[in-house]
mmCIF file as gemmi writes it, N, C-alpha and C atoms, coordinates in Angstrom:
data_model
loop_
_atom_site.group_PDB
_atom_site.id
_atom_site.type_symbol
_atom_site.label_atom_id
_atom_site.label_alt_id
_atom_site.label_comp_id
_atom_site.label_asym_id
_atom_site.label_entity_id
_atom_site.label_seq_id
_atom_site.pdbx_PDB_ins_code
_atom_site.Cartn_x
_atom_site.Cartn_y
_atom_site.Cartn_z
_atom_site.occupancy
_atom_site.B_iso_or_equiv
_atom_site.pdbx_formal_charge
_atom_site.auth_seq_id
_atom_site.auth_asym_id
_atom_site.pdbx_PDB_model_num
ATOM 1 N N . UNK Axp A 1 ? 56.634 22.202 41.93 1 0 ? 1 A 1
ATOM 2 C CA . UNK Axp A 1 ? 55.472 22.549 41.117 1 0 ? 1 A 1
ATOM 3 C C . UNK Axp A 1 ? 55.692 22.173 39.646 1 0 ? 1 A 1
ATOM 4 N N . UNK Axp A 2 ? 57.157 22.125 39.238 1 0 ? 2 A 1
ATOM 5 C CA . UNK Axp A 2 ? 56.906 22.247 37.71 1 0 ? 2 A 1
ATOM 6 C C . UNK Axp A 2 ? 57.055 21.021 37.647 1 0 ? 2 A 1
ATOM 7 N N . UNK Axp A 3 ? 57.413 19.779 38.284 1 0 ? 3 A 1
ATOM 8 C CA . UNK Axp A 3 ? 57.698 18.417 38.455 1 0 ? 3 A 1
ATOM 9 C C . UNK Axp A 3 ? 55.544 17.921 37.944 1 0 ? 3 A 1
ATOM 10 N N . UNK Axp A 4 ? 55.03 18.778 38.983 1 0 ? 4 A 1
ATOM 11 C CA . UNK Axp A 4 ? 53.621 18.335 39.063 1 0 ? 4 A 1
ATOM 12 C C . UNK Axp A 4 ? 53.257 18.573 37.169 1 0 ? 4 A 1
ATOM 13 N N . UNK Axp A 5 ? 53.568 19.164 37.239 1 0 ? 5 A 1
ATOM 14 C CA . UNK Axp A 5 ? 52.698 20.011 35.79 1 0 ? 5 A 1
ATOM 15 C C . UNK Axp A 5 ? 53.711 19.112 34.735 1 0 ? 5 A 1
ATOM 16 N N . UNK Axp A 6 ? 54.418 18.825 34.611 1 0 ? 6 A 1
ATOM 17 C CA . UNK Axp A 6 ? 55.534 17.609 33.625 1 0 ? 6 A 1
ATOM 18 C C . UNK Axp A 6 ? 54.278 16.62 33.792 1 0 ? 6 A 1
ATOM 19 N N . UNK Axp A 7 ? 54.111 16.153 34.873 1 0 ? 7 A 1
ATOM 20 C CA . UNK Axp A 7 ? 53.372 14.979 35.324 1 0 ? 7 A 1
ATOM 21 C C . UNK Axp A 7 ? 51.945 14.622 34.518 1 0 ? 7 A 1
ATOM 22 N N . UNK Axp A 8 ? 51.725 16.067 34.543 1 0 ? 8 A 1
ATOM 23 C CA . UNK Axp A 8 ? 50.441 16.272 34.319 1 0 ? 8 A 1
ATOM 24 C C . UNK Axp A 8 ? 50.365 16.372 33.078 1 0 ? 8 A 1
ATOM 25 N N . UNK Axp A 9 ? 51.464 16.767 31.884 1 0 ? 9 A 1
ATOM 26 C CA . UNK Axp A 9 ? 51.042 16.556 30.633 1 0 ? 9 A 1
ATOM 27 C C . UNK Axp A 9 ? 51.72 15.402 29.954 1 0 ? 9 A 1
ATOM 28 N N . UNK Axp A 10 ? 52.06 14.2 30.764 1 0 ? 10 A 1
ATOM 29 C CA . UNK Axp A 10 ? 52.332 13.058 30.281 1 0 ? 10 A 1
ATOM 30 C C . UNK Axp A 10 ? 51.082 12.678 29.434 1 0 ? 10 A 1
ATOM 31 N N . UNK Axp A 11 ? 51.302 11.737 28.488 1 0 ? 11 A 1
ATOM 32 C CA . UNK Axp A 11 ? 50.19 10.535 28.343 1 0 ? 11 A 1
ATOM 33 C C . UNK Axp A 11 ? 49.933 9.803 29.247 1 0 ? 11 A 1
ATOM 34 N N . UNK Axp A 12 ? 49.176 9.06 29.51 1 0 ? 12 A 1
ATOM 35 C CA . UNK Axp A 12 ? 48.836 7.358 30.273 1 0 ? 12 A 1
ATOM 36 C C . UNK Axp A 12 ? 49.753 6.839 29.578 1 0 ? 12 A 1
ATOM 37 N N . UNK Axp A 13 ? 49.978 6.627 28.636 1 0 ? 13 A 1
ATOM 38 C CA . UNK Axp A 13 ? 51.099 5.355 28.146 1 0 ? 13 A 1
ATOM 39 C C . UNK Axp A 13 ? 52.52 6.047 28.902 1 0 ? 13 A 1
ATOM 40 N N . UNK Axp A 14 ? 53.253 6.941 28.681 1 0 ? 14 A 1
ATOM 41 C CA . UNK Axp A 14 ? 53.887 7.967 29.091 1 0 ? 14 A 1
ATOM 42 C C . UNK Axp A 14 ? 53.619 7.771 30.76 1 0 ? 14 A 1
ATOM 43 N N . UNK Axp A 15 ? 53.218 7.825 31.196 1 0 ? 15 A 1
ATOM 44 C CA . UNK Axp A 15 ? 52.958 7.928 33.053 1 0 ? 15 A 1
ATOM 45 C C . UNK Axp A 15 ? 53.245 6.51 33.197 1 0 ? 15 A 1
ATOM 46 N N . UNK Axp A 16 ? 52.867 5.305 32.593 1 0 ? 16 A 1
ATOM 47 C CA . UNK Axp A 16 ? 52.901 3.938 32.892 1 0 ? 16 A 1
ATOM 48 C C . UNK Axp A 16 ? 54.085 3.672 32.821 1 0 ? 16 A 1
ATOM 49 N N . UNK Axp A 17 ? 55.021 4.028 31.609 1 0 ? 17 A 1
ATOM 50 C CA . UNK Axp A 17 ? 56.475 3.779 31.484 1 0 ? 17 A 1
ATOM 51 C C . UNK Axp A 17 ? 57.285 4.914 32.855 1 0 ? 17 A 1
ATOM 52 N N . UNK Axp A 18 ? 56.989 5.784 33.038 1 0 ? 18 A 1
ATOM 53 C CA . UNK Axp A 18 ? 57.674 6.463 34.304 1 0 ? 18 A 1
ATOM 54 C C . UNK Axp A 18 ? 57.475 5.148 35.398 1 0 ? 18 A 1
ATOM 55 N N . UNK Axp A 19 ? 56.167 5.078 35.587 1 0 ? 19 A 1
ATOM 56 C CA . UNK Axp A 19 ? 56.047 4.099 36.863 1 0 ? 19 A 1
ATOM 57 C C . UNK Axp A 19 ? 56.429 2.864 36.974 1 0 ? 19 A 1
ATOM 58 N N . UNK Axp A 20 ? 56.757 2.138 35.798 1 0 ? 20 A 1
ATOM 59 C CA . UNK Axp A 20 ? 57.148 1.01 35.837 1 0 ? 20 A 1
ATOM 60 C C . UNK Axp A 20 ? 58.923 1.237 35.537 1 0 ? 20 A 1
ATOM 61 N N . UNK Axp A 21 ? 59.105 2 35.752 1 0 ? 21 A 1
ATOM 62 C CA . UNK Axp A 21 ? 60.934 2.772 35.735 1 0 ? 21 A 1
ATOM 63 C C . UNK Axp A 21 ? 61.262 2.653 37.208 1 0 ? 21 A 1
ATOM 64 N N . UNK Axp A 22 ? 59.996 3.507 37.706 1 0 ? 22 A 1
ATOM 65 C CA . UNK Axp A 22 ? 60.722 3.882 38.948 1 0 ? 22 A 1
ATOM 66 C C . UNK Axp A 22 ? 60.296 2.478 39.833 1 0 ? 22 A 1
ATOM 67 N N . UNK Axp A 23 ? 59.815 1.69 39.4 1 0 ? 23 A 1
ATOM 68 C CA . UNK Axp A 23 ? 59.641 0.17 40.088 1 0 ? 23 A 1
ATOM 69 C C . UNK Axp A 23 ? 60.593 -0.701 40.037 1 0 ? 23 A 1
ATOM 70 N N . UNK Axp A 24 ? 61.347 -0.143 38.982 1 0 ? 24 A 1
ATOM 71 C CA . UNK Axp A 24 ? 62.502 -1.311 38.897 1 0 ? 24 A 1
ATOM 72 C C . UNK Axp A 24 ? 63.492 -0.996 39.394 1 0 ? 24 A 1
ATOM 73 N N . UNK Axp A 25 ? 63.641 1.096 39.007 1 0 ? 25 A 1
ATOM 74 C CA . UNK Axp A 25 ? 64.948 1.248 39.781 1 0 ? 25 A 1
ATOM 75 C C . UNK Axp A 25 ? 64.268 0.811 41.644 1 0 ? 25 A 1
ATOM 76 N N . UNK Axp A 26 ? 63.363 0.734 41.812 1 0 ? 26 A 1
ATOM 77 C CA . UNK Axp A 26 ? 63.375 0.636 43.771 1 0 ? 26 A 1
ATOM 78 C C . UNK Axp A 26 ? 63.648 -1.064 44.092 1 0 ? 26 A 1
ATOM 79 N N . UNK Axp A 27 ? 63.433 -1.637 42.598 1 0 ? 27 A 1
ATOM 80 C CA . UNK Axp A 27 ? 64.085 -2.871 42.958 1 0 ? 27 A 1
ATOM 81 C C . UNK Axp A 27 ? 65.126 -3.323 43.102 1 0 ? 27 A 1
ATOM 82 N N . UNK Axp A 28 ? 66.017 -2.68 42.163 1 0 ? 28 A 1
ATOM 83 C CA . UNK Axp A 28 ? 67.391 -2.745 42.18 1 0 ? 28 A 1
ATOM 84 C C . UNK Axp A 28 ? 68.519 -2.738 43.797 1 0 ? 28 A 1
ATOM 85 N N . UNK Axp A 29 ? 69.191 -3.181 44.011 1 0 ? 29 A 1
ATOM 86 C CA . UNK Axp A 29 ? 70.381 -3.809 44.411 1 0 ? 29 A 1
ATOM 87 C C . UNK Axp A 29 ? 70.874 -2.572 44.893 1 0 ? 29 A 1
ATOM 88 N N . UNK Axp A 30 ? 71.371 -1.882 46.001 1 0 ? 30 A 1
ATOM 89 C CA . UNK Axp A 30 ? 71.992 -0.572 46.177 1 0 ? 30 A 1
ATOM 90 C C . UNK Axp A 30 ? 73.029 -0.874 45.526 1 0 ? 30 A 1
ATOM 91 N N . UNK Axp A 31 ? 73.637 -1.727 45.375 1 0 ? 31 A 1
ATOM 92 C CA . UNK Axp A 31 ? 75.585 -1.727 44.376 1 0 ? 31 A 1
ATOM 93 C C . UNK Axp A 31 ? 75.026 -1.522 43.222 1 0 ? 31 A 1
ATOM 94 N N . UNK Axp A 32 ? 74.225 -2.054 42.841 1 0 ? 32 A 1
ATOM 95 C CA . UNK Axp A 32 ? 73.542 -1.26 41.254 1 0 ? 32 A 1
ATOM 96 C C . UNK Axp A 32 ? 72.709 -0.302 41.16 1 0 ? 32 A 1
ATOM 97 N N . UNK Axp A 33 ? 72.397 0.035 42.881 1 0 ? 33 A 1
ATOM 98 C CA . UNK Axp A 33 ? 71.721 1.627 42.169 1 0 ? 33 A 1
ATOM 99 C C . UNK Axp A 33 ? 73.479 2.574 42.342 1 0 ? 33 A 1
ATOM 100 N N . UNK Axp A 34 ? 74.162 2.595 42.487 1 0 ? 34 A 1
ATOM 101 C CA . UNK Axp A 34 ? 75.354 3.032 43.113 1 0 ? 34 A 1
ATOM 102 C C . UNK Axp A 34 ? 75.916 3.242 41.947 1 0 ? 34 A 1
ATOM 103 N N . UNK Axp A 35 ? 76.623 2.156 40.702 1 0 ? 35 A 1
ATOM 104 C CA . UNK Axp A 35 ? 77.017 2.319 39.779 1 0 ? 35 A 1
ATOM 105 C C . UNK Axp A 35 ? 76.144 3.251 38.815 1 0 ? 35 A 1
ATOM 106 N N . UNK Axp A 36 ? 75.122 2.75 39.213 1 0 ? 36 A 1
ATOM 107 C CA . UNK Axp A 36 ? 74.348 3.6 37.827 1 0 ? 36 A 1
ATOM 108 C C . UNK Axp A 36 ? 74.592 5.245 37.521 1 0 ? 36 A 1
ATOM 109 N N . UNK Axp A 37 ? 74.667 5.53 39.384 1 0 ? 37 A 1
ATOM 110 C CA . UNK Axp A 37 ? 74.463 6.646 39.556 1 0 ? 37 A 1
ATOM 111 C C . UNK Axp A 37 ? 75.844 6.919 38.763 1 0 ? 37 A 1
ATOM 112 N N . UNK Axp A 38 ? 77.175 6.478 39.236 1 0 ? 38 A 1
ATOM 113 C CA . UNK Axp A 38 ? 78.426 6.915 38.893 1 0 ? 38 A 1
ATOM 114 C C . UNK Axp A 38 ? 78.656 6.953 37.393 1 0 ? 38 A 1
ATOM 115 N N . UNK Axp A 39 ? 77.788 6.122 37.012 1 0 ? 39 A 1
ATOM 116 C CA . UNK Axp A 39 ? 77.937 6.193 35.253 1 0 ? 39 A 1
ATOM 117 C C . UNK Axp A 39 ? 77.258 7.344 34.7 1 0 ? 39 A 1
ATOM 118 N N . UNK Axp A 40 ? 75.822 7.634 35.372 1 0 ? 40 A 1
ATOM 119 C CA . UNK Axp A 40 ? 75.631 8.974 35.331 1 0 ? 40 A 1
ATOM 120 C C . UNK Axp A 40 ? 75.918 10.063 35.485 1 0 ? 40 A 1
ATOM 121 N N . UNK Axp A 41 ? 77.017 10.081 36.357 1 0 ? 41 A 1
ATOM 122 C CA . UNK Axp A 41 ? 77.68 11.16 36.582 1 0 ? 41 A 1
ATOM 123 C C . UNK Axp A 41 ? 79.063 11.497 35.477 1 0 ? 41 A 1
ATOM 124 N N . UNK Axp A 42 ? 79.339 9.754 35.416 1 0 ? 42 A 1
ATOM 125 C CA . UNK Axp A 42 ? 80.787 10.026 34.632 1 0 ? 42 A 1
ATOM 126 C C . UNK Axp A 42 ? 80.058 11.091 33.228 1 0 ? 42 A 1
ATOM 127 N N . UNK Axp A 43 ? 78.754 10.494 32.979 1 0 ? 43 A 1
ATOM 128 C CA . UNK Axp A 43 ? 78.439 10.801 31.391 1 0 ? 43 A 1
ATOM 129 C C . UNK Axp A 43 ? 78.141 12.552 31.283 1 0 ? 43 A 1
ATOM 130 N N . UNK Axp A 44 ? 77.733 13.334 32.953 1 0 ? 44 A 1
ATOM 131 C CA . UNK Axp A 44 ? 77.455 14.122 32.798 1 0 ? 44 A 1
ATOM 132 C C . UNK Axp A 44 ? 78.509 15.039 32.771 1 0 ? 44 A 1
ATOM 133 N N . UNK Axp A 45 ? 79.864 14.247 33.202 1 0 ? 45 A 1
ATOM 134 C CA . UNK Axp A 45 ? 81.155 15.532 33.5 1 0 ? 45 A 1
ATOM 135 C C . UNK Axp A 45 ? 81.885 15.34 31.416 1 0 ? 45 A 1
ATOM 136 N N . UNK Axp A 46 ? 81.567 14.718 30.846 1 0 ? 46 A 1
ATOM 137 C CA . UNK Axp A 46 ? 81.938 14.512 29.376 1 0 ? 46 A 1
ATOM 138 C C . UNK Axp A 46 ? 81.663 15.561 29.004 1 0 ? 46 A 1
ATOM 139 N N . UNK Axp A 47 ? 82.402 16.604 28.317 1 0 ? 47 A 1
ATOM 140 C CA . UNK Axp A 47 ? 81.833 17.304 26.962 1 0 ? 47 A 1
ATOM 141 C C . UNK Axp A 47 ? 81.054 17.618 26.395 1 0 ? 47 A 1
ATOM 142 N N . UNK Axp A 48 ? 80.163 18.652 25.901 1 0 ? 48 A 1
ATOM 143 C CA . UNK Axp A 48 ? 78.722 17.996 25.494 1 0 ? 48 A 1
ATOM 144 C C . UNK Axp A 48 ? 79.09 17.358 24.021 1 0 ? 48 A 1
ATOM 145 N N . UNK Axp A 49 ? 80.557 17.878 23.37 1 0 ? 49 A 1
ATOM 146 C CA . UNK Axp A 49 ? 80.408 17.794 21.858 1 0 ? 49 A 1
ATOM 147 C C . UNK Axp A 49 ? 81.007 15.767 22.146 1 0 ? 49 A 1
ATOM 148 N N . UNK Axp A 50 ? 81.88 15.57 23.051 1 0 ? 50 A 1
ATOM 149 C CA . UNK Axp A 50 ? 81.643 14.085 23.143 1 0 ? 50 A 1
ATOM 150 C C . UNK Axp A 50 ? 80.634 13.109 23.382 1 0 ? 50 A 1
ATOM 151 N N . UNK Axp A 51 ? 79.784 13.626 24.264 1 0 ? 51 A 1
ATOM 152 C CA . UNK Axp A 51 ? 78.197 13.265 24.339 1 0 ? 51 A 1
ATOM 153 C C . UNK Axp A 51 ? 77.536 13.105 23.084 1 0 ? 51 A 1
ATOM 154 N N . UNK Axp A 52 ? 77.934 14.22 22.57 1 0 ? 52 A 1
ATOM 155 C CA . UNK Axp A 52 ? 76.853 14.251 20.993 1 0 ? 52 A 1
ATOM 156 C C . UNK Axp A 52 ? 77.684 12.994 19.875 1 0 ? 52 A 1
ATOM 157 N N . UNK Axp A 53 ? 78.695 13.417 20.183 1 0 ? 53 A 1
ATOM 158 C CA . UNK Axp A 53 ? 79.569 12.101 19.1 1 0 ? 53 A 1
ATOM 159 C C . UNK Axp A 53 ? 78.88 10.635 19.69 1 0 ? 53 A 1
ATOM 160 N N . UNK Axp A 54 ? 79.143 10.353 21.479 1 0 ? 54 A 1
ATOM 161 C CA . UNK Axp A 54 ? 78.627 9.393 21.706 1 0 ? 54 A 1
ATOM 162 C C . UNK Axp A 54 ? 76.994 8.609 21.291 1 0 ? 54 A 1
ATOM 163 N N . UNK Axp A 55 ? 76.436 9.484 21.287 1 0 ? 55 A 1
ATOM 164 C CA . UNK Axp A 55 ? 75.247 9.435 20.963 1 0 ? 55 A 1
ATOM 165 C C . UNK Axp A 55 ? 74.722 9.079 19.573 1 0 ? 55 A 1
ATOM 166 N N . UNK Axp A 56 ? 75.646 10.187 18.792 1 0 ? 56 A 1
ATOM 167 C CA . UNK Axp A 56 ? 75.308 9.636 17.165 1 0 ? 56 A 1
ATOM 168 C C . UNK Axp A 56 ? 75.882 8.36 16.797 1 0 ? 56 A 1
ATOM 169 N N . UNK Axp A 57 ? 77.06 8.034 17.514 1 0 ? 57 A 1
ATOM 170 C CA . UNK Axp A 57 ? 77.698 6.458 17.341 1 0 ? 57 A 1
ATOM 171 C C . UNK Axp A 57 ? 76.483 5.311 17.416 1 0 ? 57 A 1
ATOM 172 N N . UNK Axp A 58 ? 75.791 5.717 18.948 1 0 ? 58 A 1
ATOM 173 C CA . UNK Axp A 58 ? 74.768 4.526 19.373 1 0 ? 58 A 1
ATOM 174 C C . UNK Axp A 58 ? 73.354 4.535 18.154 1 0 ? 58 A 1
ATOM 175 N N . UNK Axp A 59 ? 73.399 5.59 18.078 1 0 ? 59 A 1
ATOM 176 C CA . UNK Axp A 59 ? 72.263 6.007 16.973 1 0 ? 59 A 1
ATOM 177 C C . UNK Axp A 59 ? 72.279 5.315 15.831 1 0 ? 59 A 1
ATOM 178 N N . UNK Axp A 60 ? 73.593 5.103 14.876 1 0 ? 60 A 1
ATOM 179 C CA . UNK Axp A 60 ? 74.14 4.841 14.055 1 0 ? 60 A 1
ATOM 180 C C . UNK Axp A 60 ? 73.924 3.184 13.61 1 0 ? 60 A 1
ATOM 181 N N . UNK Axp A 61 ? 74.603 2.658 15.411 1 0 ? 61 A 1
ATOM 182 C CA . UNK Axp A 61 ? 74.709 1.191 15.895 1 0 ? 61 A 1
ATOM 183 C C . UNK Axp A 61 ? 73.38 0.587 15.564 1 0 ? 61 A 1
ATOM 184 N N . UNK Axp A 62 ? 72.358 1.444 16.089 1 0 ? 62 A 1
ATOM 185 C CA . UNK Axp A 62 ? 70.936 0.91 16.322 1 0 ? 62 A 1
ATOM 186 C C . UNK Axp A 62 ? 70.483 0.766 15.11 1 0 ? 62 A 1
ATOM 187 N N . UNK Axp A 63 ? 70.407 1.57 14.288 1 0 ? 63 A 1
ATOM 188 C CA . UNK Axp A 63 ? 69.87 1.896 12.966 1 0 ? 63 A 1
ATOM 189 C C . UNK Axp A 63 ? 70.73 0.519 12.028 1 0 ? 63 A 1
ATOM 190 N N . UNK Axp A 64 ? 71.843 0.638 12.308 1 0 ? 64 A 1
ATOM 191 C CA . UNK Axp A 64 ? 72.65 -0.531 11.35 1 0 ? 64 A 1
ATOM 192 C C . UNK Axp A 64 ? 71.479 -1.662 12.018 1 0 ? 64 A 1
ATOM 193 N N . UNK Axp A 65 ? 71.788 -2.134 13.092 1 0 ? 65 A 1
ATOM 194 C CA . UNK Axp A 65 ? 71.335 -3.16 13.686 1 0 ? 65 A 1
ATOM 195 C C . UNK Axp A 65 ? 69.799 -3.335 12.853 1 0 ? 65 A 1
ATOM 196 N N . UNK Axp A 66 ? 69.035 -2.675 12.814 1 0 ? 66 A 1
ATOM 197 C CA . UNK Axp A 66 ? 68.047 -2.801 12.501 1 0 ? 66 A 1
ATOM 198 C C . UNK Axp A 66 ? 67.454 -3.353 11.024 1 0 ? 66 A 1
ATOM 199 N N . UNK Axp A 67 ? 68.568 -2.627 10.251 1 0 ? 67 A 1
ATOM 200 C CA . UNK Axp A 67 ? 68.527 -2.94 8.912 1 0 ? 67 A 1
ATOM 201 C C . UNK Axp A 67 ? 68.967 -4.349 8.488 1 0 ? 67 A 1
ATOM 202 N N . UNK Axp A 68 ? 70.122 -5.258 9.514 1 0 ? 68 A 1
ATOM 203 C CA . UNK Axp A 68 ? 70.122 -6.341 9.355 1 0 ? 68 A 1
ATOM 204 C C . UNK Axp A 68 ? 69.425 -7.268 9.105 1 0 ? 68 A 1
């Protein structure tokens, strides 16, 4: 039920990017849906305070990048 009601207060732009997500992951390769999963998992057994470091690093990356 609460999956429905998430659903339901997407945008259209917001619902289009879900659906065109879940189109690509059903396209994908089982050895690459496989890894993905394991990378997901590795990221979820991390720390949260390493997560958060990881995160502000990429944050950081992007933002430099941008200003180039």
């Amino acid at each position: 039920m609460a999956a429905n009601d998430n659903w339901r207060n997407l945008t259209p732009t917001e619902k289009d990017k879900v659906q065109e997500n879940y189109q690509r992951w059903q396209r994908l390769p089982p050895r690459d849906k496989e890894h993905l999963r394991d990378e997901w998992n590795r990221w979820q057994r991390l720390p949260k305070d390493e997560r958060d470091r990881i995160k502000q690093r990429y944050d950081r990356q992007r933002r430099d990048r941008r200003e180039d």
